[in-house]
Each structure stands twice: as C-alpha cells, then as structure tokens.
mmCIF file as Biopython writes it, N, C-alpha, C and O atoms, coordinates in Angstrom:
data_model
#
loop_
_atom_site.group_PDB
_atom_site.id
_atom_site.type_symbol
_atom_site.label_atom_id
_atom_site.label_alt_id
_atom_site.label_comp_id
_atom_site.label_asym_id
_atom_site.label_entity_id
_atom_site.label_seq_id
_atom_site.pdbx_PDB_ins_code
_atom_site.Cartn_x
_atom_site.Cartn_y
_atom_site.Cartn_z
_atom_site.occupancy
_atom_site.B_iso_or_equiv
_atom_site.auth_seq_id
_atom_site.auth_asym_id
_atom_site.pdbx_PDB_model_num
ATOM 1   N N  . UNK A ? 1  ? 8.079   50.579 -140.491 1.0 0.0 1  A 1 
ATOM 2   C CA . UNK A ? 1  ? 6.906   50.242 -139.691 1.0 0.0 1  A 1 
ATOM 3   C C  . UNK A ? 1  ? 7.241   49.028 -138.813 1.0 0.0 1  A 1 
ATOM 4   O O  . UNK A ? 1  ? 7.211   47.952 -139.411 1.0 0.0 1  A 1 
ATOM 5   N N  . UNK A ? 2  ? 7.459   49.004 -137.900 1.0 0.0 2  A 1 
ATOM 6   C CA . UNK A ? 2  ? 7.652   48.137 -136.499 1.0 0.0 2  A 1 
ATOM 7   C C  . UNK A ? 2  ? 6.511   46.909 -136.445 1.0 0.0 2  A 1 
ATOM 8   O O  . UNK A ? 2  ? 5.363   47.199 -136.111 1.0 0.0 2  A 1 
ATOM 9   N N  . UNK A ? 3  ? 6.850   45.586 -136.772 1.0 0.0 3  A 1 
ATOM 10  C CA . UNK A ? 3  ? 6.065   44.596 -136.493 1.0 0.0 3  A 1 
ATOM 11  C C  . UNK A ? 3  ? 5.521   44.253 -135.147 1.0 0.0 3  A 1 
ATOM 12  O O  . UNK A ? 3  ? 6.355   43.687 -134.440 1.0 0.0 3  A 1 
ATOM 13  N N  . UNK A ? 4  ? 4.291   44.447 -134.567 1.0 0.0 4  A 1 
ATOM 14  C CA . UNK A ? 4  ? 3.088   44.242 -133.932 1.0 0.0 4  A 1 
ATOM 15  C C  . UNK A ? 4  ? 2.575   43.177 -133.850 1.0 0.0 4  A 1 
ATOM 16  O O  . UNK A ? 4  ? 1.356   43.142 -133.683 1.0 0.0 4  A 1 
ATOM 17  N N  . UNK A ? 5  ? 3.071   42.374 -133.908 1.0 0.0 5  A 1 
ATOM 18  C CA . UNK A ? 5  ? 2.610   40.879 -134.020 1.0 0.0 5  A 1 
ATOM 19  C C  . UNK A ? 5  ? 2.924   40.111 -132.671 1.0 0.0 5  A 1 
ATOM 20  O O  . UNK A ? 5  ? 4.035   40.267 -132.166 1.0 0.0 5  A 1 
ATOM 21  N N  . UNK A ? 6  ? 2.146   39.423 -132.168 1.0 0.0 6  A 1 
ATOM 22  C CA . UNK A ? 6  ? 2.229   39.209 -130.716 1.0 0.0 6  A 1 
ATOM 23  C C  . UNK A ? 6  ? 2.361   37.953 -130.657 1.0 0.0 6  A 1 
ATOM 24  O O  . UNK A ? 6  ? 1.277   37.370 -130.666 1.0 0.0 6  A 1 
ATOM 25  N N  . UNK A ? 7  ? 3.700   36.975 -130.571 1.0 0.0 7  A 1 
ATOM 26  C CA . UNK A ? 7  ? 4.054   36.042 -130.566 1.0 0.0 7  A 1 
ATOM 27  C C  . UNK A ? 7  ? 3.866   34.800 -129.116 1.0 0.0 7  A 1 
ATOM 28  O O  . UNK A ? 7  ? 3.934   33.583 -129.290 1.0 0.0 7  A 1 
ATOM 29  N N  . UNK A ? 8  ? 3.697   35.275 -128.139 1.0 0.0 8  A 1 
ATOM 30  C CA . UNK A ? 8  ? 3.672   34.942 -126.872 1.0 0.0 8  A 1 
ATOM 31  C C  . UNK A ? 8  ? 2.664   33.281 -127.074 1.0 0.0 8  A 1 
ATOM 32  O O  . UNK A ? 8  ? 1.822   32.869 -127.872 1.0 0.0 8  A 1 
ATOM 33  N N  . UNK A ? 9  ? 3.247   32.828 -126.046 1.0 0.0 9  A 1 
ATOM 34  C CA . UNK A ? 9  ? 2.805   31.553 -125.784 1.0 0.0 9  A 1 
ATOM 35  C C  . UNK A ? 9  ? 1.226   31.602 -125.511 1.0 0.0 9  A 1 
ATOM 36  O O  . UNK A ? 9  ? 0.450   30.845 -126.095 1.0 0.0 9  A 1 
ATOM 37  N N  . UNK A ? 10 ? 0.732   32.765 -124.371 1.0 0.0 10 A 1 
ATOM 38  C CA . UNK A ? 10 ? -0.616  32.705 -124.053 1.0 0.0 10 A 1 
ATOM 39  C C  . UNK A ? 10 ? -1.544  32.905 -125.330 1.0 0.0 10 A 1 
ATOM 40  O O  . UNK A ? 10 ? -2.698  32.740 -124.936 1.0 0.0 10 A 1 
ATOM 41  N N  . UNK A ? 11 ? -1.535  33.176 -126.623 1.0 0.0 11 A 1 
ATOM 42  C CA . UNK A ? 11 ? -1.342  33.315 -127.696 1.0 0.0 11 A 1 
ATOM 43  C C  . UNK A ? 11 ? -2.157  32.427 -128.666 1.0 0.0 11 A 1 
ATOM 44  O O  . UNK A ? 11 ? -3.198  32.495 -129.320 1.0 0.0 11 A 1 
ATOM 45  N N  . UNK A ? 12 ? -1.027  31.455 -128.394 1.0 0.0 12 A 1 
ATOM 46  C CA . UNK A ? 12 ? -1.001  30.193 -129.711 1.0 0.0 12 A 1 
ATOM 47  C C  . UNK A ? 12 ? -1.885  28.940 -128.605 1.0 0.0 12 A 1 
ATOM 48  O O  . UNK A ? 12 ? -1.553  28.575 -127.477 1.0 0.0 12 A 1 
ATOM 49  N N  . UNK A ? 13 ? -3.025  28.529 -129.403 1.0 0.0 13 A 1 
ATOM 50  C CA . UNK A ? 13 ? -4.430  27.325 -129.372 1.0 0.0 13 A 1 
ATOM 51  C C  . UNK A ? 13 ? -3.394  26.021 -128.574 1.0 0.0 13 A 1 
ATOM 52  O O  . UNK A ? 13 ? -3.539  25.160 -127.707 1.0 0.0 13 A 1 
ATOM 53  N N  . UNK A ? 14 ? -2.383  26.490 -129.428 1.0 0.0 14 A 1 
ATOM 54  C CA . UNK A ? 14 ? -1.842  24.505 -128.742 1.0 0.0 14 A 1 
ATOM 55  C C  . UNK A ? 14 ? -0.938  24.404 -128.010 1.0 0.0 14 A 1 
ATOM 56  O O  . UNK A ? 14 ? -0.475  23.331 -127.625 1.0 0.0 14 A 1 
ATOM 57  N N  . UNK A ? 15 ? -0.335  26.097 -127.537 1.0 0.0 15 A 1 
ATOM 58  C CA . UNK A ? 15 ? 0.729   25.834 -125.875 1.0 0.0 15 A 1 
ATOM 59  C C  . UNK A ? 15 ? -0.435  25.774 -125.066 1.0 0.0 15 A 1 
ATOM 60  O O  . UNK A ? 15 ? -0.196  24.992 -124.145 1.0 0.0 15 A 1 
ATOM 61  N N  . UNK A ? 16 ? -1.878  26.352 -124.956 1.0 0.0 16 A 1 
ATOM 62  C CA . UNK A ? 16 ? -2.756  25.641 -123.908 1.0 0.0 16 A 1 
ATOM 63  C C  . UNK A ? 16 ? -3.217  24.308 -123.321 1.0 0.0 16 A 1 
ATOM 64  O O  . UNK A ? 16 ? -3.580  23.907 -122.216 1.0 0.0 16 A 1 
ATOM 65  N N  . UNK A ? 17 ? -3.057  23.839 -124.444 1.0 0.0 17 A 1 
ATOM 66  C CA . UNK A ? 17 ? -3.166  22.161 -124.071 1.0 0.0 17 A 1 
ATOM 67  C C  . UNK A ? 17 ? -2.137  21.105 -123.238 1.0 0.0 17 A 1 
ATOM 68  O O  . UNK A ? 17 ? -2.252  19.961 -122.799 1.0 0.0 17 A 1 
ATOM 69  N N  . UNK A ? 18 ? -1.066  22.130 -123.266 1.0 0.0 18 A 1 
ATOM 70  C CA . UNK A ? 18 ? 0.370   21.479 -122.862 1.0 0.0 18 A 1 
ATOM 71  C C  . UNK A ? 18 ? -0.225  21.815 -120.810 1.0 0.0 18 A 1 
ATOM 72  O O  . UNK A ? 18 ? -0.843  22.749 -120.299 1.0 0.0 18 A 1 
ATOM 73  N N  . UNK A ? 19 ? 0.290   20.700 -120.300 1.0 0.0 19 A 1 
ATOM 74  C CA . UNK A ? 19 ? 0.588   20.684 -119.136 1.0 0.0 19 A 1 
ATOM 75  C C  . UNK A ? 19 ? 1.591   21.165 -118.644 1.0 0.0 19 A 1 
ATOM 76  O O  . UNK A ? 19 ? 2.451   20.407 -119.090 1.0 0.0 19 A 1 
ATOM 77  N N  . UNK A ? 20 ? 2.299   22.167 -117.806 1.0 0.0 20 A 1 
ATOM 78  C CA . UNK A ? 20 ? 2.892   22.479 -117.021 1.0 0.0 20 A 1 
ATOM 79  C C  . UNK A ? 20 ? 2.923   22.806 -116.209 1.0 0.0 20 A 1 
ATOM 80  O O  . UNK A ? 20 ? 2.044   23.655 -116.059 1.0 0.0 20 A 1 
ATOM 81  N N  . UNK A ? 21 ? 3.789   22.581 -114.957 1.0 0.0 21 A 1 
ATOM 82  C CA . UNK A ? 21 ? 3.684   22.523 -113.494 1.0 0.0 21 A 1 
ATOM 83  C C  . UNK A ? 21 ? 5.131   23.755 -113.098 1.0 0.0 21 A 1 
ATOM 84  O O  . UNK A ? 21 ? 6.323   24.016 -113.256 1.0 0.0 21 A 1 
ATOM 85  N N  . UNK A ? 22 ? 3.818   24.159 -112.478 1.0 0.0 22 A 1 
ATOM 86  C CA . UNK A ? 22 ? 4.546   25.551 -111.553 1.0 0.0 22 A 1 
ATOM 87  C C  . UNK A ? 22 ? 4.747   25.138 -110.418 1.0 0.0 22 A 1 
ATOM 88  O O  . UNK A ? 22 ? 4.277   24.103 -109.944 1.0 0.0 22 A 1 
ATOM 89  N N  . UNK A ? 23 ? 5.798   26.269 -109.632 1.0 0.0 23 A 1 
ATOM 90  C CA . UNK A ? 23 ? 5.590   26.092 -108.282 1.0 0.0 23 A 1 
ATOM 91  C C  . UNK A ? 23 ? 4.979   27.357 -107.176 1.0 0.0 23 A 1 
ATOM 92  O O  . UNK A ? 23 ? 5.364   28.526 -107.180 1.0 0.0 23 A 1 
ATOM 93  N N  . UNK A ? 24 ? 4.050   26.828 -106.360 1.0 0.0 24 A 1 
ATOM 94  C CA . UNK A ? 24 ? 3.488   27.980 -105.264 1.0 0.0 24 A 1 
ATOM 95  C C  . UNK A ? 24 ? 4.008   27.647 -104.135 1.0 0.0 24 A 1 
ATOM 96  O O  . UNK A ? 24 ? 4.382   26.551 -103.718 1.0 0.0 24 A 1 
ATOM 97  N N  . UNK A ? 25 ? 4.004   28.851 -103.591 1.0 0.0 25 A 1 
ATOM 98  C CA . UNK A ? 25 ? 4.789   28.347 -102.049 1.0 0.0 25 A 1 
ATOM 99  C C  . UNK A ? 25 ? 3.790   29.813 -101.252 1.0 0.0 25 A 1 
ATOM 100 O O  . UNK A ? 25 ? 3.729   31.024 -101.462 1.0 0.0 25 A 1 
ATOM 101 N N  . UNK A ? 26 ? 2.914   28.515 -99.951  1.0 0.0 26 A 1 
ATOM 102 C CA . UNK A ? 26 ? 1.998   29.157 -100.093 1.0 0.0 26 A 1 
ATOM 103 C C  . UNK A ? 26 ? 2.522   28.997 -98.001  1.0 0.0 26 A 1 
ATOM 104 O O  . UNK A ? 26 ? 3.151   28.048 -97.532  1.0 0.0 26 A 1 
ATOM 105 N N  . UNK A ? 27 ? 1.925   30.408 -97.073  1.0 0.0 27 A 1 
ATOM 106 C CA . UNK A ? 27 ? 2.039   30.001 -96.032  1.0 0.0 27 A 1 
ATOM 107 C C  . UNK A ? 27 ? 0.170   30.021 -95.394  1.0 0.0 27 A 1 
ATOM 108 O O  . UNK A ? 27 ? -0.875  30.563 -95.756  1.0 0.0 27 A 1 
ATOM 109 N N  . UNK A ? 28 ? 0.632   29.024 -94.206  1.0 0.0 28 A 1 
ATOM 110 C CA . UNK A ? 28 ? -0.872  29.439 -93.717  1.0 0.0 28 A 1 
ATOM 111 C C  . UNK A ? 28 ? -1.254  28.811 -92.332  1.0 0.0 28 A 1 
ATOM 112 O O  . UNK A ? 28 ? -0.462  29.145 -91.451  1.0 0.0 28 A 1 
ATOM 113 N N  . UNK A ? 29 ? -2.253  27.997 -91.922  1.0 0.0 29 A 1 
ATOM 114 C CA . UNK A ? 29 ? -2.526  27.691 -90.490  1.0 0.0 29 A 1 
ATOM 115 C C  . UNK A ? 29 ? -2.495  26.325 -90.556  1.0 0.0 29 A 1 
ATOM 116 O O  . UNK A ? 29 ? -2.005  25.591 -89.698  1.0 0.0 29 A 1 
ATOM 117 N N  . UNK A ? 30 ? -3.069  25.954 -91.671  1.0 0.0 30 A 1 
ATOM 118 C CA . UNK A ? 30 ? -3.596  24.091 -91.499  1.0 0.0 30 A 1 
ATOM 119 C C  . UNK A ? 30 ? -3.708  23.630 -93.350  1.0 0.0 30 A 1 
ATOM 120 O O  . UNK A ? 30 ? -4.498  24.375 -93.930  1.0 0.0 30 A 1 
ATOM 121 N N  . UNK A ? 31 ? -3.341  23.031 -93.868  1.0 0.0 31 A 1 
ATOM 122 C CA . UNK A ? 31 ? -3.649  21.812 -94.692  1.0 0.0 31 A 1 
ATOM 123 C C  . UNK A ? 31 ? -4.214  20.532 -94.320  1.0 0.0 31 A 1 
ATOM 124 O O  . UNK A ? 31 ? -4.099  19.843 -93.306  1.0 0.0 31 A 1 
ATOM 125 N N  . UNK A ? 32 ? -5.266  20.303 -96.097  1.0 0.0 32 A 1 
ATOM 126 C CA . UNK A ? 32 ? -6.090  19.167 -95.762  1.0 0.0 32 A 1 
ATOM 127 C C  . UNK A ? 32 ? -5.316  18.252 -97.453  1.0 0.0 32 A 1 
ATOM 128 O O  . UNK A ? 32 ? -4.992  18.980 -98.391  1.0 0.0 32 A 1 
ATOM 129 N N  . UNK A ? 33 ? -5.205  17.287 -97.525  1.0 0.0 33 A 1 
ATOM 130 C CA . UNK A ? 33 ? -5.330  17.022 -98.792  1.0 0.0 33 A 1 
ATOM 131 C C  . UNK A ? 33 ? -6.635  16.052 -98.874  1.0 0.0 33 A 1 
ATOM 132 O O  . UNK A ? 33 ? -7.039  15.508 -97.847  1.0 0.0 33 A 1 
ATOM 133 N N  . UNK A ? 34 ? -7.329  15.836 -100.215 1.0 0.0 34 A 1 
ATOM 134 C CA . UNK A ? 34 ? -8.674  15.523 -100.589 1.0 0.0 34 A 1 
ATOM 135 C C  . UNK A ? 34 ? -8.142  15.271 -101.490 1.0 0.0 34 A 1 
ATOM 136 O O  . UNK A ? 34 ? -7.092  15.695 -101.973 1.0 0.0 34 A 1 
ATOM 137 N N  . UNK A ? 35 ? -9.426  13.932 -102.053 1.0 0.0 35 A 1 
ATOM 138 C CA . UNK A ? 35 ? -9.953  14.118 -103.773 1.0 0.0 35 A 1 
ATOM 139 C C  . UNK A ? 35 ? -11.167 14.570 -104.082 1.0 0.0 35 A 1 
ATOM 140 O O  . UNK A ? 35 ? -12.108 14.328 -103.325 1.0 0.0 35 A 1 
ATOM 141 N N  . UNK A ? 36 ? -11.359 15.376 -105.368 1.0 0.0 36 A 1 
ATOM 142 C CA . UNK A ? 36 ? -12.696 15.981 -105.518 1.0 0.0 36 A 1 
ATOM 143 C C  . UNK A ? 36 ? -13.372 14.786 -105.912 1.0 0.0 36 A 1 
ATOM 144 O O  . UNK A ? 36 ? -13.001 13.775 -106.507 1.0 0.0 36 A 1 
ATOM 145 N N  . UNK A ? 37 ? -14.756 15.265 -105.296 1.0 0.0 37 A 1 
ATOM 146 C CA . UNK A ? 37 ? -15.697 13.848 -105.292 1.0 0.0 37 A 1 
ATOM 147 C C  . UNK A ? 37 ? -16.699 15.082 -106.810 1.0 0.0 37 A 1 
ATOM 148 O O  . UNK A ? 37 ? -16.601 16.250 -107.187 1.0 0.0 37 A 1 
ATOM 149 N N  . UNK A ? 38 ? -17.702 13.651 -107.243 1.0 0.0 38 A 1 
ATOM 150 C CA . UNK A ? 38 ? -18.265 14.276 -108.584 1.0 0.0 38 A 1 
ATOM 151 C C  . UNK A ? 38 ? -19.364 14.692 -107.500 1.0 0.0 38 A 1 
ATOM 152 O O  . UNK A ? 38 ? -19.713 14.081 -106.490 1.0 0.0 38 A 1 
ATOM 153 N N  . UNK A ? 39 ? -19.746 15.754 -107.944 1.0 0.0 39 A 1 
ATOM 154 C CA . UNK A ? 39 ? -21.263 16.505 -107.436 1.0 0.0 39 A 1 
ATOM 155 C C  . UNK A ? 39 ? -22.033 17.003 -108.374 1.0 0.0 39 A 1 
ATOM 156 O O  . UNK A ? 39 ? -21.479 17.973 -108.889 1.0 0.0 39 A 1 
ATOM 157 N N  . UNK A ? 40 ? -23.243 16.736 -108.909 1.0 0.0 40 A 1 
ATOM 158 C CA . UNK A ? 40 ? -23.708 16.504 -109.702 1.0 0.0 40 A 1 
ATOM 159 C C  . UNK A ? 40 ? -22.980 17.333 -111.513 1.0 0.0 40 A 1 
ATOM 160 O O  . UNK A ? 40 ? -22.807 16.522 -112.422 1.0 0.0 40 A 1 
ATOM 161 N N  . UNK A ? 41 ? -22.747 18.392 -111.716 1.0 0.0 41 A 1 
ATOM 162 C CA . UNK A ? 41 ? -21.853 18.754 -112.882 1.0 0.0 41 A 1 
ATOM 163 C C  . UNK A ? 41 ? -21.314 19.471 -112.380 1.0 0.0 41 A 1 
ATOM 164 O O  . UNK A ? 41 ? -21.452 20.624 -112.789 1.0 0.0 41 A 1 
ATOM 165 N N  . UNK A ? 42 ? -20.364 19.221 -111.176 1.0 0.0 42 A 1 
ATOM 166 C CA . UNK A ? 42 ? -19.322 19.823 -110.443 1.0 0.0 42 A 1 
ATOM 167 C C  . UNK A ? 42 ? -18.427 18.820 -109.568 1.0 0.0 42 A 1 
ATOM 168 O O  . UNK A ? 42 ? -18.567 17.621 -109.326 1.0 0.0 42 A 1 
ATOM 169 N N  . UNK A ? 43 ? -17.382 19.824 -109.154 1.0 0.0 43 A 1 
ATOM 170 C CA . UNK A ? 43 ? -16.537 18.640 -108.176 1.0 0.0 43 A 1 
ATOM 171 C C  . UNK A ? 43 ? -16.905 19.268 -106.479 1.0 0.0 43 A 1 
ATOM 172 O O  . UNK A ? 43 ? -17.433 20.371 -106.338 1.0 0.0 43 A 1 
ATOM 173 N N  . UNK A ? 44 ? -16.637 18.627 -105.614 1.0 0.0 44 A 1 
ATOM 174 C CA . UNK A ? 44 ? -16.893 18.683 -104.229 1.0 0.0 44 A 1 
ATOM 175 C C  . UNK A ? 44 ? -15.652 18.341 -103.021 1.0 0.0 44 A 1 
ATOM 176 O O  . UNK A ? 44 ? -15.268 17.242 -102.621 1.0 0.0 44 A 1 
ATOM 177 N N  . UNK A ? 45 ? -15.292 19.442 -102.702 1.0 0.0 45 A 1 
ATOM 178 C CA . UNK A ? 45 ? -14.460 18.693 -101.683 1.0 0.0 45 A 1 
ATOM 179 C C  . UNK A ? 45 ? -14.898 19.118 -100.282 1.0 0.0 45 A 1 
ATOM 180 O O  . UNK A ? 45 ? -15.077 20.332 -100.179 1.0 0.0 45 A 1 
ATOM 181 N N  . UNK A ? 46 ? -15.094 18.446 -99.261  1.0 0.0 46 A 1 
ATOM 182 C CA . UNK A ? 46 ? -15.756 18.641 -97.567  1.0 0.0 46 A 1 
ATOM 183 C C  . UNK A ? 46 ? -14.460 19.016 -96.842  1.0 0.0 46 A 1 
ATOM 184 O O  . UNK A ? 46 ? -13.529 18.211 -96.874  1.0 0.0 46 A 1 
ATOM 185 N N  . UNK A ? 47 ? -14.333 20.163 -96.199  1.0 0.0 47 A 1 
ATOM 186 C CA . UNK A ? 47 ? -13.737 20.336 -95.435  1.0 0.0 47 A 1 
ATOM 187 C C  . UNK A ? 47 ? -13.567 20.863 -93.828  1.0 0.0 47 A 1 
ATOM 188 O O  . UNK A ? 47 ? -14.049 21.990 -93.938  1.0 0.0 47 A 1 
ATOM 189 N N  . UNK A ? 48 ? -13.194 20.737 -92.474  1.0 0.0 48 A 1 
ATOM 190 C CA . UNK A ? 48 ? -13.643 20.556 -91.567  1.0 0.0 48 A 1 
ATOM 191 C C  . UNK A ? 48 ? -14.319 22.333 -91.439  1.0 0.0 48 A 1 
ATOM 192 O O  . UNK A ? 48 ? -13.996 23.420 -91.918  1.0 0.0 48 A 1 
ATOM 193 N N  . UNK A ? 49 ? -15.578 21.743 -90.358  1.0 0.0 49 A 1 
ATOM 194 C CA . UNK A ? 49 ? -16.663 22.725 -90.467  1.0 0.0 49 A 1 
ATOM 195 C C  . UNK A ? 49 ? -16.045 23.866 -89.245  1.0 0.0 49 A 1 
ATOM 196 O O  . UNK A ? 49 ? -16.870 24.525 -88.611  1.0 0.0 49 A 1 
ATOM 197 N N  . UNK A ? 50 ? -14.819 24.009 -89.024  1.0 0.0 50 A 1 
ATOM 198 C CA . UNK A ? 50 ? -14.164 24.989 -88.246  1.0 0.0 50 A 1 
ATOM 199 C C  . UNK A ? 50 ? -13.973 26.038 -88.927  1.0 0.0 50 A 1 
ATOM 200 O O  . UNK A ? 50 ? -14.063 27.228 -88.624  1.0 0.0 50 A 1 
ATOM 201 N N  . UNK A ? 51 ? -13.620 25.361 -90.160  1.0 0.0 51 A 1 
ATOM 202 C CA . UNK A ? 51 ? -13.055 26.241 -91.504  1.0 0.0 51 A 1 
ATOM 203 C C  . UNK A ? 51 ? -14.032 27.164 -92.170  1.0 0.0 51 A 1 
ATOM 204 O O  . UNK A ? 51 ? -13.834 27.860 -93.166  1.0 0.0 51 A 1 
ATOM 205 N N  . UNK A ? 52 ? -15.365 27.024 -91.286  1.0 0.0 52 A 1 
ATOM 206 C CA . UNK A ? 52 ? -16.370 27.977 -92.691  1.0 0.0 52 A 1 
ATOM 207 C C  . UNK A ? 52 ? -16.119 29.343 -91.800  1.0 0.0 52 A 1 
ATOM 208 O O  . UNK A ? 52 ? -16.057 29.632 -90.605  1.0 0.0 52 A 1 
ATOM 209 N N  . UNK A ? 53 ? -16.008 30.031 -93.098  1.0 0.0 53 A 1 
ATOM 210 C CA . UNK A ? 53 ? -15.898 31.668 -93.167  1.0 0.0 53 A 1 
ATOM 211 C C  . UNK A ? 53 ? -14.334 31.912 -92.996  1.0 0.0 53 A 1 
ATOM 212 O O  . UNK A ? 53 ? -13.955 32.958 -92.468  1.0 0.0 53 A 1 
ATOM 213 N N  . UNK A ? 54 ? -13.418 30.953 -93.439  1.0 0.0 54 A 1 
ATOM 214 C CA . UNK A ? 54 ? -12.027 31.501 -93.526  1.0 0.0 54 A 1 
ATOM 215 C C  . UNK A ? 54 ? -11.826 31.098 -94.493  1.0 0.0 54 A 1 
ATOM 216 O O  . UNK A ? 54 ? -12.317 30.081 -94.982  1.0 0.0 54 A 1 
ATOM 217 N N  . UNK A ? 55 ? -10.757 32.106 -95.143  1.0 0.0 55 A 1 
ATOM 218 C CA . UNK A ? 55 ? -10.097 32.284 -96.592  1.0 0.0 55 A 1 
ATOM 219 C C  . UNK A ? 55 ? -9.320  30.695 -96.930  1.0 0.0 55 A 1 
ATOM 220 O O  . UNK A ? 55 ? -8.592  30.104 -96.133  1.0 0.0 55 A 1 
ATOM 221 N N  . UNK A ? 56 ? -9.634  30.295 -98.083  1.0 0.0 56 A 1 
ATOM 222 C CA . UNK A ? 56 ? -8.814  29.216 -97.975  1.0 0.0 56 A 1 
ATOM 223 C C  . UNK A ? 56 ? -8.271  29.592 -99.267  1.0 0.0 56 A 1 
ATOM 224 O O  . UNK A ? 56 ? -8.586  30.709 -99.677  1.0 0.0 56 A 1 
ATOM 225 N N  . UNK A ? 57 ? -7.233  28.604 -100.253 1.0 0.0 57 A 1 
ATOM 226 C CA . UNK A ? 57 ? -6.482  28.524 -101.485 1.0 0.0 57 A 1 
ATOM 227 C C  . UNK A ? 57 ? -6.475  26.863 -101.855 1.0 0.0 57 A 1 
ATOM 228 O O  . UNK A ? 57 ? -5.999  25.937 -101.197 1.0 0.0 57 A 1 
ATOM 229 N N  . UNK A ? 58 ? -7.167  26.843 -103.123 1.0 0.0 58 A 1 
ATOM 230 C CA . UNK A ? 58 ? -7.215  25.619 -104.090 1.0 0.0 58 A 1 
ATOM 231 C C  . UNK A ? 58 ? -6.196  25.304 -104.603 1.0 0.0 58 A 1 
ATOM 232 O O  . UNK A ? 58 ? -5.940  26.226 -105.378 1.0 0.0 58 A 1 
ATOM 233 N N  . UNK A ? 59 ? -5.224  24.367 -104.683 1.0 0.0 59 A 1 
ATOM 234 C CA . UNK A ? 59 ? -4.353  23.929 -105.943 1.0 0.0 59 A 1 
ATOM 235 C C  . UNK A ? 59 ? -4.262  22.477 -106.048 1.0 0.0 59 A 1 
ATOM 236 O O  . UNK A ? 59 ? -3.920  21.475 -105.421 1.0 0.0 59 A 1 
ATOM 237 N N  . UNK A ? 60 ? -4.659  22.806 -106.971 1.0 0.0 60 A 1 
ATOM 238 C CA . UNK A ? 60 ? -4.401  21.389 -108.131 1.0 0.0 60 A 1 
ATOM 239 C C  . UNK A ? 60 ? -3.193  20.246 -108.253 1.0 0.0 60 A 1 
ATOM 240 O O  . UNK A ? 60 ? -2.690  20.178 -109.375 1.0 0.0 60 A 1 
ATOM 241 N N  . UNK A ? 61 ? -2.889  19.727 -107.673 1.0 0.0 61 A 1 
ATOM 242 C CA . UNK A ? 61 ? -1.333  18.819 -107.711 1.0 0.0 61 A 1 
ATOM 243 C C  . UNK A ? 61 ? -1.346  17.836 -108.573 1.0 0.0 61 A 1 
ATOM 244 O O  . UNK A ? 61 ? -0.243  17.291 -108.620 1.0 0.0 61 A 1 
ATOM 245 N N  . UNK A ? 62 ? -2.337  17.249 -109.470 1.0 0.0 62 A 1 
ATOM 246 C CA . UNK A ? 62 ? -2.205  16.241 -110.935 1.0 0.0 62 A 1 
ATOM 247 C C  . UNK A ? 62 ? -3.303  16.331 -111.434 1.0 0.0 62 A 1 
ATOM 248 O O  . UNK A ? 62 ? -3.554  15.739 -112.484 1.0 0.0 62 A 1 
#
C-alpha cells in the first residue's frame, strides 16, 4: 500500500509564518512606489487619477 501522505511545505502551520522573497518580473507602462496609509480597517494607497479603469498589479517589497 503506497504512502499518501502529503509532505509539502504549503502543508505544515509553521513554513507559513516564514518570510520569503520571490522574484516577479513584471512589464508595463508606468510605476508608482507608495506607502499604504491606514484607512479605517484597511490600507490605502492614492494613485494618479489617469489610472482609473486600468489594470494595475500590487506587490509587496517588505
């Protein structure tokens, strides 16, 4: 009988807690960098009002 046991990192409670940094390599038209400001039990970032209704991509750098 073949063991079924699913060992994987996504898995185990305490490789989630671990920080690790990937890399994206992303192309596109324009970058902004920001800090998220607190908004009331959320974060907020303003970005120029040219930009509404185009696709943008979030990442996290610390």
């Amino acid at each position: 009988m073949p063991d079924n046991k699913k060992t994987a990192n996504h898995l185990d409670p305490s490789a989630s807690k671990e920080k690790r940094k990937v890399k994206f390599e992303v192309y596109g038209e324009e970058m902004v960098e920001k800090v998220v400001k607190l908004s009331g039990n959320s974060g907020r970032v303003y970005l120029p009002p040219d930009w509404v209704g185009c696709r943008v991509k979030i990442i996290r750098i610390d």
